[in-house]
C-alpha positions as a Markdown table, in Angstrom:
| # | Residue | x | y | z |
|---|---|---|---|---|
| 1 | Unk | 280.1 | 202.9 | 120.3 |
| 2 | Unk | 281.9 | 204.9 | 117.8 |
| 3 | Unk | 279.1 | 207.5 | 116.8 |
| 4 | Unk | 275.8 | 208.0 | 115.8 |
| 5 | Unk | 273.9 | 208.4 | 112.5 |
| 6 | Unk | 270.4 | 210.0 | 112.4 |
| 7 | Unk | 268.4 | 208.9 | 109.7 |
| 8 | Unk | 265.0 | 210.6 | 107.4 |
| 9 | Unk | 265.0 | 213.7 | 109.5 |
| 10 | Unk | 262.1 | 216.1 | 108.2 |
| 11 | Unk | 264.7 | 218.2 | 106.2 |
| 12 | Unk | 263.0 | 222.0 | 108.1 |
| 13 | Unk | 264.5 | 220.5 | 111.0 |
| 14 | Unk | 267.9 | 219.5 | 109.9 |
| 15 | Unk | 269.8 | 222.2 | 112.3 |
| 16 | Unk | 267.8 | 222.1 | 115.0 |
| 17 | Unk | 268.2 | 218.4 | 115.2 |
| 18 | Unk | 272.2 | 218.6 | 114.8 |
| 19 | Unk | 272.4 | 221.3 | 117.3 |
| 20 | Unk | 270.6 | 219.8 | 120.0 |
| 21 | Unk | 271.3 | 216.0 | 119.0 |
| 22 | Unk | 274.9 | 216.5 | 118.9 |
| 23 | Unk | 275.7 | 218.6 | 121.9 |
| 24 | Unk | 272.8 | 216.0 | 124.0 |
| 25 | Unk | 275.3 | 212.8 | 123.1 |
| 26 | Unk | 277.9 | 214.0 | 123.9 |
| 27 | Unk | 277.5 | 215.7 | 127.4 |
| 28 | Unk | 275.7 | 212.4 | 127.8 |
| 29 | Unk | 277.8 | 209.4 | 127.1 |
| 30 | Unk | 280.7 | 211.1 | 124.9 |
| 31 | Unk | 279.6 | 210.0 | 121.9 |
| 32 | Unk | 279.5 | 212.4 | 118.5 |
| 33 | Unk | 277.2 | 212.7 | 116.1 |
| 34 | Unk | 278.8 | 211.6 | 113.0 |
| 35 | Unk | 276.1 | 212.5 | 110.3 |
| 36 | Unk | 272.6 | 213.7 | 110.3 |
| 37 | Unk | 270.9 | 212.8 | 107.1 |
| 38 | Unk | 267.6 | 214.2 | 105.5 |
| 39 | Unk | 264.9 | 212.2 | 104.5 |
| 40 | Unk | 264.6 | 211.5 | 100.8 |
| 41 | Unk | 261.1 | 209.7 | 100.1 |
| 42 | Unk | 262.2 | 208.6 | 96.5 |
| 43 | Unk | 264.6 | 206.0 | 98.4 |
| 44 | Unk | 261.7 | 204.5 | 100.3 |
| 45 | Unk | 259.9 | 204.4 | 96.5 |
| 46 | Unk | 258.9 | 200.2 | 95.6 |
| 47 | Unk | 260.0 | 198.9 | 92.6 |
| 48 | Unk | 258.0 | 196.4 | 90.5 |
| 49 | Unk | 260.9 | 194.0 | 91.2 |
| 50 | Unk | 260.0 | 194.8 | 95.3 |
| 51 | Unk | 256.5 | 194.0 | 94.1 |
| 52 | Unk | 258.4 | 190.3 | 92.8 |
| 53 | Unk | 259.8 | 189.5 | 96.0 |
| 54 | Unk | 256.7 | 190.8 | 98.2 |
| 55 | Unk | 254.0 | 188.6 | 96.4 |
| 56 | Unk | 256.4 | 185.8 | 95.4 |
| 57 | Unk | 255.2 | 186.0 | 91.7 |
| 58 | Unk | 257.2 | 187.4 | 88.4 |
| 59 | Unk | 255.9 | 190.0 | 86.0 |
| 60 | Unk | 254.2 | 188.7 | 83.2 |
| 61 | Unk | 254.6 | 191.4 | 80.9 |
| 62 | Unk | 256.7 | 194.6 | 81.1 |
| 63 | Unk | 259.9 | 192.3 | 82.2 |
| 64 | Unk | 262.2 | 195.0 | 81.3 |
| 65 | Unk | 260.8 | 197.5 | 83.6 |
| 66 | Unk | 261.2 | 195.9 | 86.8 |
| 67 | Unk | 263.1 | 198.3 | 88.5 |
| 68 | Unk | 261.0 | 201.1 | 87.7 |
| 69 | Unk | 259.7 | 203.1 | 91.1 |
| 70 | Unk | 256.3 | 204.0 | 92.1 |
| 71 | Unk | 255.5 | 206.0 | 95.4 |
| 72 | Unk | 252.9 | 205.0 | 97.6 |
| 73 | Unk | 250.9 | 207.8 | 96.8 |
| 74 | Unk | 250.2 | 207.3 | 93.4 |
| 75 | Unk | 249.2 | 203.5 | 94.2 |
| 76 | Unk | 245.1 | 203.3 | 93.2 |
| 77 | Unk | 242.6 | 200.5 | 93.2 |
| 78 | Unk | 240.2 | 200.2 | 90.6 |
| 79 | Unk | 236.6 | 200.1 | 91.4 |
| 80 | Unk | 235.5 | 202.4 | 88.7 |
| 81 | Unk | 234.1 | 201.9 | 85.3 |
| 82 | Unk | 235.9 | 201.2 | 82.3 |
| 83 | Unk | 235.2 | 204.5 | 81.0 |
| 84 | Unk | 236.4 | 205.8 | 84.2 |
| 85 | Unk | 239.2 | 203.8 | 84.3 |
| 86 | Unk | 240.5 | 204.8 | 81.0 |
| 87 | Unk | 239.9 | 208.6 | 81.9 |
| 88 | Unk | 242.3 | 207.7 | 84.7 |
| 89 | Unk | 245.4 | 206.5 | 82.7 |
| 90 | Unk | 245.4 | 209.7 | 81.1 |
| 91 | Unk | 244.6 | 212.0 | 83.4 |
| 92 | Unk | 246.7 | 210.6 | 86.6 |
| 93 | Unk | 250.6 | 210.9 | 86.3 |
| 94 | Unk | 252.1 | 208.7 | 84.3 |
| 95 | Unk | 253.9 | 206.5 | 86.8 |
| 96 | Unk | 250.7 | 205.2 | 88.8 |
| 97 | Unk | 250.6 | 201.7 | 90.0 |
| 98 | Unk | 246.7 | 200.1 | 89.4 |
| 99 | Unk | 245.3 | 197.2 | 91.2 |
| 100 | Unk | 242.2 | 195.4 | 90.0 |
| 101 | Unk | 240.4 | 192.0 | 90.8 |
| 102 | Unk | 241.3 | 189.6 | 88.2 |
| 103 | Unk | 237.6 | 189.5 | 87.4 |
| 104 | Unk | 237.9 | 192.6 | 85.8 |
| 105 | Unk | 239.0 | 191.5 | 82.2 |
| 106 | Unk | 237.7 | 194.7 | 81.1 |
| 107 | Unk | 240.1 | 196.9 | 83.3 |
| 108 | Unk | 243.0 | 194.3 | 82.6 |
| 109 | Unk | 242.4 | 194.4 | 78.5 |
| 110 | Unk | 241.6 | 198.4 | 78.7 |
| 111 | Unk | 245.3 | 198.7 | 80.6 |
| 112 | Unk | 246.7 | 196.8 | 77.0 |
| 113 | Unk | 244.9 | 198.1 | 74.6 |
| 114 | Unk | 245.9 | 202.1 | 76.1 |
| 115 | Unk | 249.1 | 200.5 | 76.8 |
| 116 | Unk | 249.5 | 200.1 | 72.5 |
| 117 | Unk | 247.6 | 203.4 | 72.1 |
| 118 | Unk | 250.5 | 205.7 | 74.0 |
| 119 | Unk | 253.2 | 204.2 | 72.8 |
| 120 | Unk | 252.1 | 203.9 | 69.0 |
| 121 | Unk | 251.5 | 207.7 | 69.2 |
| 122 | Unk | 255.0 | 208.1 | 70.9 |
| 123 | Unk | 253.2 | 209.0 | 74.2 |
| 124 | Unk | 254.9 | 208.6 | 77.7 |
| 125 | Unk | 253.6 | 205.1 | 79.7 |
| 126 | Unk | 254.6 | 204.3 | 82.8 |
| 127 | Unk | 251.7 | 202.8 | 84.3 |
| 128 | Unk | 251.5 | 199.5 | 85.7 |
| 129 | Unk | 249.0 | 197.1 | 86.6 |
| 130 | Unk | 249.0 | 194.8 | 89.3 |
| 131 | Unk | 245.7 | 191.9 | 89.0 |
| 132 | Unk | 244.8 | 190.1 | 92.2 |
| 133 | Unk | 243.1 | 186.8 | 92.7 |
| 134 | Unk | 242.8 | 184.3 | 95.9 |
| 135 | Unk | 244.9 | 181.3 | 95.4 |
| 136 | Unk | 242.9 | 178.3 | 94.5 |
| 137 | Unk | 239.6 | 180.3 | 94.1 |
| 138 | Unk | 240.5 | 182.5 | 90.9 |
| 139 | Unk | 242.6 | 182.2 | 88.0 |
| 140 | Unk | 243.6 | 183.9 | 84.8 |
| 141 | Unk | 242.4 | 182.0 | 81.8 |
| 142 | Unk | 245.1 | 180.8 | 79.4 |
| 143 | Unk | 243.7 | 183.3 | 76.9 |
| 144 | Unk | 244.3 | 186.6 | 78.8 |
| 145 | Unk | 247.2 | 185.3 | 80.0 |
| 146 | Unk | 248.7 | 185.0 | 76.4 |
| 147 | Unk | 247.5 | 188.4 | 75.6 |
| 148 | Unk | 249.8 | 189.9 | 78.5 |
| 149 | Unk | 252.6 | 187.4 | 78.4 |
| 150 | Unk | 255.7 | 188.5 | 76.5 |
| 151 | Unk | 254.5 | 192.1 | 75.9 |
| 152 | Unk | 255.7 | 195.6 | 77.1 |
| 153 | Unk | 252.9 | 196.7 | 79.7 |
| 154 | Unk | 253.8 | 196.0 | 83.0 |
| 155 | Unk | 251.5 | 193.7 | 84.3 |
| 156 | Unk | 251.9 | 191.2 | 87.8 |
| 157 | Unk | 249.6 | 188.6 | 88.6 |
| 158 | Unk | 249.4 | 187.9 | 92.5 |
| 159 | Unk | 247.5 | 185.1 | 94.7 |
| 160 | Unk | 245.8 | 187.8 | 97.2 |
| 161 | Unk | 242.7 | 189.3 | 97.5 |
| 162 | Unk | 242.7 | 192.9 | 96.6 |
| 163 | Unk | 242.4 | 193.6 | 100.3 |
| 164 | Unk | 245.5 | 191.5 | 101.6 |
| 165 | Unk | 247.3 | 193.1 | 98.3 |
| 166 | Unk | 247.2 | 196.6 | 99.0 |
| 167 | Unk | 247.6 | 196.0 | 103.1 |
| 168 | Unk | 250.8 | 194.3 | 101.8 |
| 169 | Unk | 251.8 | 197.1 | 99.8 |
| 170 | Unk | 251.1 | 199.9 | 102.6 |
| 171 | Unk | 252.8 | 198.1 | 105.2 |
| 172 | Unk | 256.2 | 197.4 | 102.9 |
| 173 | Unk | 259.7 | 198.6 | 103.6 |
| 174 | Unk | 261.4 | 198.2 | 100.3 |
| 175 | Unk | 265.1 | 197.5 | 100.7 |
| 176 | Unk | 268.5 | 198.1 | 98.6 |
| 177 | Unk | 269.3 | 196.2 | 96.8 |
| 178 | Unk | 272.8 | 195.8 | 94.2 |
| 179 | Unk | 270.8 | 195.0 | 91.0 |
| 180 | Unk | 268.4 | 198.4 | 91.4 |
| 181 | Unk | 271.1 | 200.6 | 90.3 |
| 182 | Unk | 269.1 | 203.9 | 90.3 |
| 183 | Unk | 268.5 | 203.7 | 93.9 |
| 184 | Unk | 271.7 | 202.7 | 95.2 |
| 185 | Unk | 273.2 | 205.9 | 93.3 |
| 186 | Unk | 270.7 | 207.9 | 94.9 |
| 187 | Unk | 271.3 | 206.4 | 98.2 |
| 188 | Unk | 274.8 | 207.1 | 98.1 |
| 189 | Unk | 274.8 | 210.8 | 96.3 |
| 190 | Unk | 272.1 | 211.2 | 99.0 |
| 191 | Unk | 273.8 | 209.9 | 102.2 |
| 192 | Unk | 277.5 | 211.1 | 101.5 |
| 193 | Unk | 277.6 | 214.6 | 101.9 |
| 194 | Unk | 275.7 | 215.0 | 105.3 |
| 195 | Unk | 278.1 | 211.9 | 107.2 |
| 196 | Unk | 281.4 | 212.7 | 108.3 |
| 197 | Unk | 283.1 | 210.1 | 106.7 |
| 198 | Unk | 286.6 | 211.1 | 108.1 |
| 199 | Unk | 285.7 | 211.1 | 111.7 |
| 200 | Unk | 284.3 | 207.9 | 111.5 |
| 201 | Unk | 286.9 | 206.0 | 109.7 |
| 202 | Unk | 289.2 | 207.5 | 112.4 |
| 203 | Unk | 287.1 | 206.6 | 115.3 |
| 204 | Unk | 286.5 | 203.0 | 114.2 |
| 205 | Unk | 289.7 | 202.5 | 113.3 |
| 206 | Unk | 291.2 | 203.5 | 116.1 |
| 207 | Unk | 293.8 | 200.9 | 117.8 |
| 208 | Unk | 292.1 | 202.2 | 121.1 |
| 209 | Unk | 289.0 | 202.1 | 123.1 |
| 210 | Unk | 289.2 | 205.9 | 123.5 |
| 211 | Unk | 289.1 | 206.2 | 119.3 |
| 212 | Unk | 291.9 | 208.4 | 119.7 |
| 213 | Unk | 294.1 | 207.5 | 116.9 |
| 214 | Unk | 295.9 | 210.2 | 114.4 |
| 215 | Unk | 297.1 | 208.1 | 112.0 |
| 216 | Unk | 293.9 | 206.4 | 110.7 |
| 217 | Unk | 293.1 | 207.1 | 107.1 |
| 218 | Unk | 290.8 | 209.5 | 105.7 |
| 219 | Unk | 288.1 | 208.8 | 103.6 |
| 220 | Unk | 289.7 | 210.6 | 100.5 |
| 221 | Unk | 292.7 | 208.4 | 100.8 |
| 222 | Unk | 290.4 | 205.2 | 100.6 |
| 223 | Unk | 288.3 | 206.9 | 97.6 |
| 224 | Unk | 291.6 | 207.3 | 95.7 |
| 225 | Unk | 292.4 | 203.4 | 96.3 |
C-alpha cells in the first residue's frame, strides 16, 4: 500500500481530518496520507446524458444539451396545475429538472410552448423535462411525440412509473465520464492541488517494497512530457 487518498471530506473539517488522519496511518501501519480532498457537490451533479444511460432511453428533444448538469436538489415532480406549473418554470432556477406522468399532455405541451416563449424573448432556459410511463401500459401518441422530436427543449421519455423514476434518480451515483468534458475539468482542477502528486509517483514507483526510491520522477517532469 503506497498511500491513502481521502475523498468528499466536509471542507470545515479539512485540517482536522489531515492532522489526525495522517499522523493515525502512520503510527499505525506506516502508511502516509498522500492527499485529502474536499467535497465538491457539482461533481456528483447528473447530466441528461446520466439520465440516457440510467433509463436506457435517448432524448427526444434538446439533443444538444445532454451534458448539461442538474443537482438533486432542484429535481421536482409535477403534481400541480398547469397554471401552477407554469408559475414554476419562472419562478424556480433556471436549471430544474421536471418529471411528470405522460398523462399530463398539458404539463408536457406547457414545458414547449414556455420553452419557445423564453427563448424567443432571449430569456435564459435551462429547464428540462423528464415524462414517465409504465412499459406496455402507456405510451406517447405519435402526435406529441412529433411536437417534441427534433426541437430544442430537453425532453426524455422513460418506461417507469413516476415512482420507480425518481427512486432511480435519488439513489444514482453518476460517474466520469471522457465525453462530459466540463466535469472531467472540474474533477481534475478540483482534485490536483490537495494530492501530493510527487510523493506518490515516488512511492509507487519505487524499485522497492520500502517505496524508498530518490530517483523516481516528479510529477512536473511527467506534466512537461
Amino acid at each position: 500500500l503506497a498511500g491513502v487518498i481521502i475523498n468528499k471530506v466536509i471542507p470545515d473539517k479539512m485540517e482536522q481530518t489531515r492532522k489526525y488522519l495522517s499522523k493515525a496511518m502512520m503510527s499505525t501501519w506506516g502508511v502516509p496520507l498522500l492527499g485529502c480532498v474536499p467535497d465538491k457537490p457539482f461533481l456528483g451533479c447528473p447530466a441528461l446524458a446520466d439520465f440516457e444511460r440510467l433509463f436506457n432511453a435517448k432524448l427526444l428533444g434538446g439533443c444538444r444539451h445532454r451534458m448539461r448538469h442538474y443537482r438533486l436538489s432542484d429535481i421536482n415532480l409535477v403534481t400541480t396545475s398547469l397554471c401552477h406549473f407554469l408559475e414554476n418554470l419562472r419562478s424556480k432556477p433556471d436549471r430544474t429538472l421536471y418529471v411528470c406522468h405522460i398523462s399530463r399532455n398539458d404539463v408536457l405541451l406547457g414545458f414547449l410552448g414556455e420553452h419557445q416563449r423564453a427563448i424567443k424573448k432571449g430569456e435564459k432556459f435551462e429547464s428540462a423535462l423528464l415524462v414517465c410511463g409504465r412499459k406496455g401500459k402507456y405510451e406517447m401518441s405519435p402526435q406529441v411525440r412529433d411536437m417534441v422530436k427534433g426541437g430544442d427543449a430537453p425532453v426524455l421519455f422513460v418506461e417507469y412509473s413516476t415512482n420507480s423514476a425518481m427512486e432511480m434518480i435519488h439513489d444514482f451515483t453518476p460517474k466520469l465520464n471522457i465525453d462530459d468534458t466540463s466535469r472531467v475539468a472540474h474533477a481534475v482542477d478540483h482534485y490536483e492541488p490537495y494530492i501530493d502528486f510527487d510523493e506518490l509517483l515516488r512511492r509507487t514507483s519505487s524499485s522497492n517494497s520500502s517505496f524508498d526510491d530518490p530517483t523516481s520522477s516528479t510529477f512536473n517532469d511527467l506534466k512537461r512530457i
